[in-house]
N, C-alpha and C positions, 0 to 999 in steps of 0.2 A: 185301890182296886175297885174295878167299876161293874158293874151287872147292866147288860144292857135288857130295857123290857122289852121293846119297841123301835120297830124303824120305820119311817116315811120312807120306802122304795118310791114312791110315785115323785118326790119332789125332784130327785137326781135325774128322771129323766123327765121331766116338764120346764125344771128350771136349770140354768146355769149360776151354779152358785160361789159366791164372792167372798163373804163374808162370816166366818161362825163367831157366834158364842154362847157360853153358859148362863145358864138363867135356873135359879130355884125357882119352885110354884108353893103357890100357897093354895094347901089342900085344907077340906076339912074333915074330919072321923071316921067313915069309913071309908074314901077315897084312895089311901095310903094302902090296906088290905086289898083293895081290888087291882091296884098298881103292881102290887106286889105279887098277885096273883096271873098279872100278863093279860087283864081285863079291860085292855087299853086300846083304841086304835087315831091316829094321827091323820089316817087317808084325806081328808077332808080340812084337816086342821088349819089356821093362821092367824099370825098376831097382827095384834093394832095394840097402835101408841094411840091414847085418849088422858089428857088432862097430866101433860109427864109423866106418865104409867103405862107398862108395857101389860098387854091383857093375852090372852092364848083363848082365842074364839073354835069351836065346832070340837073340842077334842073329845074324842066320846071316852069314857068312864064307864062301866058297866056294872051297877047296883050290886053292890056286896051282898052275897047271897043268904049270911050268917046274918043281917042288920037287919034293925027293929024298924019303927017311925021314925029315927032321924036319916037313915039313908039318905045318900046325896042326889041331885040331881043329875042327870046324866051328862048333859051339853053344856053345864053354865060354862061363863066366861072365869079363869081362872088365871087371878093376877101371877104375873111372874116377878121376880128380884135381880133386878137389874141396878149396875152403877149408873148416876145420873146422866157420865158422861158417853154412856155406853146408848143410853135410853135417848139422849141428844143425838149423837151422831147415826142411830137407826132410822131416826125422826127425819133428818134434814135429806137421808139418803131416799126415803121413800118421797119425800115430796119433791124436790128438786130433779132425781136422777131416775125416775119411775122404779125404783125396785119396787120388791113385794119383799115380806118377810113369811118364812116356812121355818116347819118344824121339823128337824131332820132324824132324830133319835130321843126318846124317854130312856134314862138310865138313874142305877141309884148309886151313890157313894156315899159309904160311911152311913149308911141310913135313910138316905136323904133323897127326896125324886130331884134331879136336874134334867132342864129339858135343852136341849143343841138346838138354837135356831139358826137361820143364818138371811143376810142377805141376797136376793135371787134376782134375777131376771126371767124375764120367763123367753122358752125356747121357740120360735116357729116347729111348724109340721115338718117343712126340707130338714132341719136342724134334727128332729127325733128320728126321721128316718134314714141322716146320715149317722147319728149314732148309732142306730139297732146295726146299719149294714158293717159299722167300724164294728163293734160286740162280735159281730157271728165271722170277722173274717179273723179275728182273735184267738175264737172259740175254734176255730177250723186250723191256725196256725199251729195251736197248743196241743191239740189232738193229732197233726204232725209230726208233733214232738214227741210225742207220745209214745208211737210205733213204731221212730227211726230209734239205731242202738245209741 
């Protein structure tokens, strides 16, 4: 059973996204406390592969309120745990096939933060604005539904 802290809403509609997977972060001290507290936001977030290692750049963290002088930084870069062949195949995808990599949810299991990132594309303007119009004639269908017996 999973707790979700966090969701990147903005990635679904900038990016089309291809690929997911799981990735632990390595946090330090009171990182896990402000996680846990929903102190978290992704808006901005993404990884980079640097030196076979997968890194989670801009995720902001928001300084445990109860923490002394080792409080964390807010924006560092924070390695994730990836398989190597997982951490290869993200690699080849960004450089060869233009993706980007995004962060799509912070969630804990078992204890533990794991962060969903996934392969993306990113979307054109036509592309967001045919979604918004596909969404609201959804939303309009359903509300139809709604009122007929």
């Amino acid at each position: 059973m999973s707790k979700v802290i966090t969701r990147n809403r903005k990635a679904h509609h900038d990016y089309f996204i291809e690929d997911k997977f799981e990735a632990g972060i390595v946090l330090v001290g009171t990182e896990i406390k402000s996680i846990r507290r929903g102190a978290v936001q992704l808006k901005d977030a993404y990884v980079q592969i640097k030196d076979n290692e997968a890194f989670v750049m801009n995720m902001h963290v928001a300084p445990y309120e109860h923490g002394n002088r080792f409080n964390h930084e807010e924006t560092r870069d924070r390695k994730l745990l990836l398989h190597k062949q997982e951490i290869r195949k993200i690699a080849k995808a960004v450089q060869q096939k233009g993706y980007t990599v995004v962060p799509l949810s912070l969630y804990l299991t078992r204890g533990k933060a794991k962060l969903e990132i996934a392969l993306a594309k990113g979307k054109a303007t036509y592309d967001k604005r045919a979604a918004l119009r596909e969404k609201d004639a959804q939303r309009e269908i359903e509300k139809a539904m709604k009122y007929k017996y």
